[in-house]
N, C-alpha and C positions, 0 to 999 in steps of 0.2 A: 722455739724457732731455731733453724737451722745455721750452723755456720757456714762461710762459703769456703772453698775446697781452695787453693793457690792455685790458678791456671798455670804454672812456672812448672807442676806435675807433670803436664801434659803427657810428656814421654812417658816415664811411669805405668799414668793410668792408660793409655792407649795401648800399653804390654797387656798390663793385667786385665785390664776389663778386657780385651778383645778375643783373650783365651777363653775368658768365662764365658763371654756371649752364645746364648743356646737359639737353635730356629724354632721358633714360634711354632707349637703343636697346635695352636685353635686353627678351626676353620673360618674363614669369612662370615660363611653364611648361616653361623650359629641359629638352630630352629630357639626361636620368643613369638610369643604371642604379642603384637603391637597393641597397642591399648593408645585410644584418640587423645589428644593431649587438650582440656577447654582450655581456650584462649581468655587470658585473664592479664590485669596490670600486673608490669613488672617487677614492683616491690608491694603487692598485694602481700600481707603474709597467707602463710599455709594454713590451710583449713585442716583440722584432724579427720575428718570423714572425705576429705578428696583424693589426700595422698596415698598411693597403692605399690607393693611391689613387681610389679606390671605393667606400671608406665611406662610409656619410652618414647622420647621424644628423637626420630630418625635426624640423624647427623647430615645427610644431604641436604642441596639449594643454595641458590646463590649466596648466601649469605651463610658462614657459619651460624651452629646454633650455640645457645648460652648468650645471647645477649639482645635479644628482644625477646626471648623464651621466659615464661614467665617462674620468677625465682623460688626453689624451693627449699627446705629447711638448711640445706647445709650447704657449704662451701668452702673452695679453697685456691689460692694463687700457690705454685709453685714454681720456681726461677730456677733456669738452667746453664749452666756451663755450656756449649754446643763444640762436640768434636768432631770436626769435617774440614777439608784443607784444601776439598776440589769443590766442585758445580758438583760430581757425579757424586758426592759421599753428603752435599745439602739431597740432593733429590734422592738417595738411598733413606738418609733418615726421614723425608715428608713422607716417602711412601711404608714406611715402617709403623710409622704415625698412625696413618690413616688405618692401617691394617688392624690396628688395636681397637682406635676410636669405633671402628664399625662394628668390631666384635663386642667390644665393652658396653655400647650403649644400646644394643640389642640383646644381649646376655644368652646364653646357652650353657649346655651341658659343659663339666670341666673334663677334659680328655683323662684317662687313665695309661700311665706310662709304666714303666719295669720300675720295681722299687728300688732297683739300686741307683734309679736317676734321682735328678730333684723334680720333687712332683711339677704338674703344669702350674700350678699355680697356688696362693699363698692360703687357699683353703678359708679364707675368712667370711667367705660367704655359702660356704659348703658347697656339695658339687654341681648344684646346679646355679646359676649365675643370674639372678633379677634383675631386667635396666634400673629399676627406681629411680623415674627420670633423669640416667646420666645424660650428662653432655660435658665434652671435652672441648675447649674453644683453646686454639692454638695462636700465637702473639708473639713475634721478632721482637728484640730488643736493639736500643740502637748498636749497642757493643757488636751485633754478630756482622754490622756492615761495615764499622771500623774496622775490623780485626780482618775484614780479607778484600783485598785491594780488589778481585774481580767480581766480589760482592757491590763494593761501597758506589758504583755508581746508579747501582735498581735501589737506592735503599729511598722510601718515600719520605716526601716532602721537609714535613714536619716532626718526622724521628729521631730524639735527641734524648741525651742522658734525661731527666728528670730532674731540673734546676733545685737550691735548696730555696726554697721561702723564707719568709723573715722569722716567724714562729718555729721553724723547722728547729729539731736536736734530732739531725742523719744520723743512725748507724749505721757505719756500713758492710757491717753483715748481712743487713737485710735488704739492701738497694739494689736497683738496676738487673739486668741478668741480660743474657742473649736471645734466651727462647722461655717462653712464660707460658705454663698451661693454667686456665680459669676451668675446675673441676666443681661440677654441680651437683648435687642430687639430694631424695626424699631422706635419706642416713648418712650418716657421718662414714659409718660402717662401708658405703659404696663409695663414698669418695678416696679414701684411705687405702680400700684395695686398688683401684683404677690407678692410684698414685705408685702403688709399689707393684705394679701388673707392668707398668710404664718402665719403672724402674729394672726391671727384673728380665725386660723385654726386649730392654736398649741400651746395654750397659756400656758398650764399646761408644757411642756417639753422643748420650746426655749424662751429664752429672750433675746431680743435684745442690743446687746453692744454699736457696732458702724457699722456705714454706709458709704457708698462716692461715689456719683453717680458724674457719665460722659459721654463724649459725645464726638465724630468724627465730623467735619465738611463734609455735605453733597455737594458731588460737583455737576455741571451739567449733561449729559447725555453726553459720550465721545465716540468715535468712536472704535470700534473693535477692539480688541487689544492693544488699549493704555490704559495703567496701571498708575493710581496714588495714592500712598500713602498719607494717609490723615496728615494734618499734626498737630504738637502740639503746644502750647502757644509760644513758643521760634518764631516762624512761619518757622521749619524745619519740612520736611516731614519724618515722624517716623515708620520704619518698612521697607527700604528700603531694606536693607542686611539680612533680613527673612527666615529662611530656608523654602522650599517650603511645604506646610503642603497636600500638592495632592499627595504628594508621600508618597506612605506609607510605604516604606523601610526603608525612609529616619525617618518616623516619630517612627518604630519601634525603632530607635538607638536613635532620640533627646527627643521623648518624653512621651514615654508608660515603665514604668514599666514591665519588663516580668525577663523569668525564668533563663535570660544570668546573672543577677547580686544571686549569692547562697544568698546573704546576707538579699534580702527580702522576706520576708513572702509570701507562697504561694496565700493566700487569695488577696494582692497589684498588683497580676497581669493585665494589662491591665488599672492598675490607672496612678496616671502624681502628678508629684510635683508640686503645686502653689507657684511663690513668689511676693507676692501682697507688693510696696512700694506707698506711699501716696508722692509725690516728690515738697514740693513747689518748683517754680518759682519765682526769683526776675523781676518781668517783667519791674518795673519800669527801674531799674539797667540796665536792660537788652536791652531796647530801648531807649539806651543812648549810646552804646557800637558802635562803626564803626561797617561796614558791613562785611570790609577785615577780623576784628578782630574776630567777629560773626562767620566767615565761617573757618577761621583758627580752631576756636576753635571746630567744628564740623568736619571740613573737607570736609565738599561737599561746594557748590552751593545753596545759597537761593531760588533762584530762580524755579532751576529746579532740585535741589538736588544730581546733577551728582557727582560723586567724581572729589576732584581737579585735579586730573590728569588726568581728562577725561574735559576738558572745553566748549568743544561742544558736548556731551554726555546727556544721562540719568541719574534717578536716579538706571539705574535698572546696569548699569556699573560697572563693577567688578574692584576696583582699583588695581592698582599693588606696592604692597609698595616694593616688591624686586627690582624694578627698577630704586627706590628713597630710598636710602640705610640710606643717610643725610638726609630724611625730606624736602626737598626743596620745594616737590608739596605739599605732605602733610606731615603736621608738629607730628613730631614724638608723641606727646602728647597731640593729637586730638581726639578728641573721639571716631569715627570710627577708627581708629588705637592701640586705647590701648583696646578697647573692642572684637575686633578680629582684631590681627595680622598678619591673614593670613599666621601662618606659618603652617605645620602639625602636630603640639602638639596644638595650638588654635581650630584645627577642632574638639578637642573631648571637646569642651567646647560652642557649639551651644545651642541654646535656644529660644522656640516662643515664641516672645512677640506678646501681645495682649490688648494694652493700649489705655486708654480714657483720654481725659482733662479734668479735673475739676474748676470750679470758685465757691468759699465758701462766697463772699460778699468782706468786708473790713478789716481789723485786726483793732487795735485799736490805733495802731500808722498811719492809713490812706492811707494805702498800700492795693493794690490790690492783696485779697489769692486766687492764681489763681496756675493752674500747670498740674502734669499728676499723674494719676493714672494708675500705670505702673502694669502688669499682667504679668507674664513668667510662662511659662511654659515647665517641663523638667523630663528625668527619674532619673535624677542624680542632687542633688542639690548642692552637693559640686562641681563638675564637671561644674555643670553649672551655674545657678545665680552668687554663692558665686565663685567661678573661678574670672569671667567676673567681677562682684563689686571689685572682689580684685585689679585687675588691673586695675579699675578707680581710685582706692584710690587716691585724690591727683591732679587730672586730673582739668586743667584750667577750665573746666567747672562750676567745685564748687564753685566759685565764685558766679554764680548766680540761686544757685541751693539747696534745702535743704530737703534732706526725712527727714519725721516728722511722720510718721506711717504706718502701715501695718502690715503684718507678714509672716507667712510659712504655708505651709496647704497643705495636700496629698487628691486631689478627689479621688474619689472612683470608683471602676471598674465600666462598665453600665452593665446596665439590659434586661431583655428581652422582651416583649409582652405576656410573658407568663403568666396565671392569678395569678400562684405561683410565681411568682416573684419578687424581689424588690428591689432598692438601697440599699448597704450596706449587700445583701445576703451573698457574699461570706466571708465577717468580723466574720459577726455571727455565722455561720457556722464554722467559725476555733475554736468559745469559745467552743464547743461541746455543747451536748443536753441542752437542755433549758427546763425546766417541763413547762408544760400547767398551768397555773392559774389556781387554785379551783374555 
């Protein structure tokens, strides 16, 4: 993981990088072949016979995409420094953004330049460029509305640093940022270029803080209709109680910003709250622990993820804690039980997750840093993440469990196809007119 850069550089790096910054050889409209993208749950794991390098799931619609899009093998958060001091140099870098995000997640031929330049691009996908269903979802941090007075009145609602929890051990190399890209796709390989295509693209207005890539285990090719959640380092299948993200009534109420809450900003409509935690694992600790005791503490079934009171069941089984008043099947301070309740005040505290595992290597005391990089998303963050965490507080699981960073971040409504168009339009728009540069 990434250390963060001293914003107190400022000057400095707004020398340097601004010299370096080269104009983007690609074209917009890079020729790909779109390939239809099946509509599948969002922490369904990947199937080895679905994913293609061909895929491409189009970055327009009201809604950015990457996050009702359904998850594929890899992933990553990346947090940004943002260098921009006007209205006119936020909307230089949204529209830089976008310039990328279109070309990146439709992929095309890599231009060919004079060799004594630096080539277009970092070659790591050779010259021709495959979506493998990128998607690039763009996300404020609260810092970027503190830090500029003509910002901090558009900044929405409920956007705030990312409080510590009581379990929490913050680093804070790894917390918080200004601007947060959630980069998706079928290879690690496509997320990594996309990341340094960004980097290499926009050197004068983002600096990179920190990073934390991840990854779902890819299962076999399964028969029609059978659903499995991919699972995470604990070796429990993670996303099983999901709200369905194909409805989109349902996704109206858990996870799009709109005009039902007065409190946010016209412009937030159609965006979603990010709550991005970085969660080590004691895995040692943890594969040391009985089975009984593992499953108590979660509440389902290792094996096949069912809830406990479903024994010969799925994971897709709806537990009934009203019929187990004492905890008997499942133990009242299970995880599944203290995260939703299942009563009808718990309903209005849903939220998609959308999480990868990560392994960082070894710590220095010889331990395996290994865990999940946990993604939620919501239109309400008090309502939802911070809800849902509050009611873990405390929760037998912490024992072998430890967030150590991440933060809070509001994506931004989507875009259209339209040539006038771009991420972060509708933001810009609320600051009023903007002069044209001399």
């Amino acid at each position: 993981m990434s250390r963060p850069v001293d914003p107190s550089r400022r000057a400095l790096l707004l020398g340097v990088l601004g010299a370096a910054a080269l104009t983007c050889p690609f074209a917009l409209a890079a020729a790909a072949q779109d390939a239809a993208t099946p509509r599948a749950r969002v922490t369904e794991a990947p199937q080895a016979n679905k994913a293609r390098a061909g895929d491409h799931v189009p970055p327009f619609g009201r809604h950015q995409a990457g996050i009702v899009t359904p998850r594929p093998a890899h992933g990553m958060v990346a947090s940004f420094h943002v260098l921009a001091d006007t209205p006119q140099d936020l909307e230089r870098l949204f529209r830089r953004l976008t310039e990328r995000i279109v070309f990146l997640t439709r992929g095309g031929e890599v231009p060919r330049l004079d060799p004594k330049l630096p080539p277009a691009d970092s070659g790591l996908l050779g010259p021709v460029i495959e979506p493998q269903a990128l998607t690039i979802t763009v996300a404020l941090g609260a810092d970027l509305f503190d830090r500029r007075d003509w910002l901090a009145p558009h900044r929405p609602a409920q956007l705030v640093r990312m409080p510590k929890f009581p379990n929490d051990a913050p680093d804070a190399s790894i917390l918080h940022g200004e601007l947060a890209l959630q980069i998706c796709a079928n290879t690690q390989d496509a997320t990594i270029h996309a990341l340094r295509d960004i980097i290499k693209s926009i050197p004068d207005q983002l600096l990179l803080a920190w990073k934390q890539e991840g990854s779902v285990p890819v299962i076999p090719p399964q028969p029609d209709g059978v659903i499995e959640n991919a699972r995470n380092f604990l070796g429990f299948r993670d996303g099983s109680a999901n709200p369905d993200a194909a409805d989109e009534a349902l996704m109206e109420r858990v996870v799009w910003v709109g005009p039902d809450d007065p409190a946010e900003p016209g412009w937030s409509h159609g965006g979603s709250y990010m709550a991005v935690r970085i969660i080590r694992n004691f895995v040692e600790r943890w594969d040391r622990a009985p089975l009984a005791e593992q499953e108590r503490i979660f509440g389902r079934a290792k094996d096949s993820g069912a809830p406990l009171d479903h024994p010969h069941g799925t994971e897709m089984d709806v537990p009934d804690f009203a019929a187990d008043p004492e905890g008997n099947r499942t133990a009242l301070d299970s995880h599944i039980r203290m995260a939703n309740p299942r009563t009808p005040q718990s309903g209005q505290n849903l939220i998609l997750r959308r999480p990868f595992n990560y392994s960082n290597g070894v710590t220095k005391s010889g331990q395996l840093d290994q865990g999940l990089l946990f993604i939620a998303w919501q239109a309400n963050l008090e309502r939802g993440f911070v809800a849902v965490q509050n009611r873990l507080n405390g929760e037998p699981l912490e024992e072998y469990i430890k967030p150590v960073g991440g933060g809070f971040f509001f994506a931004l409504p989507g875009f259209s196809d339209a040539s006038d168009d771009y991420l972060g339009r509708q933001l810009i728009g609320a600051l009023g007119p903007i002069p044209t540069p001399a």
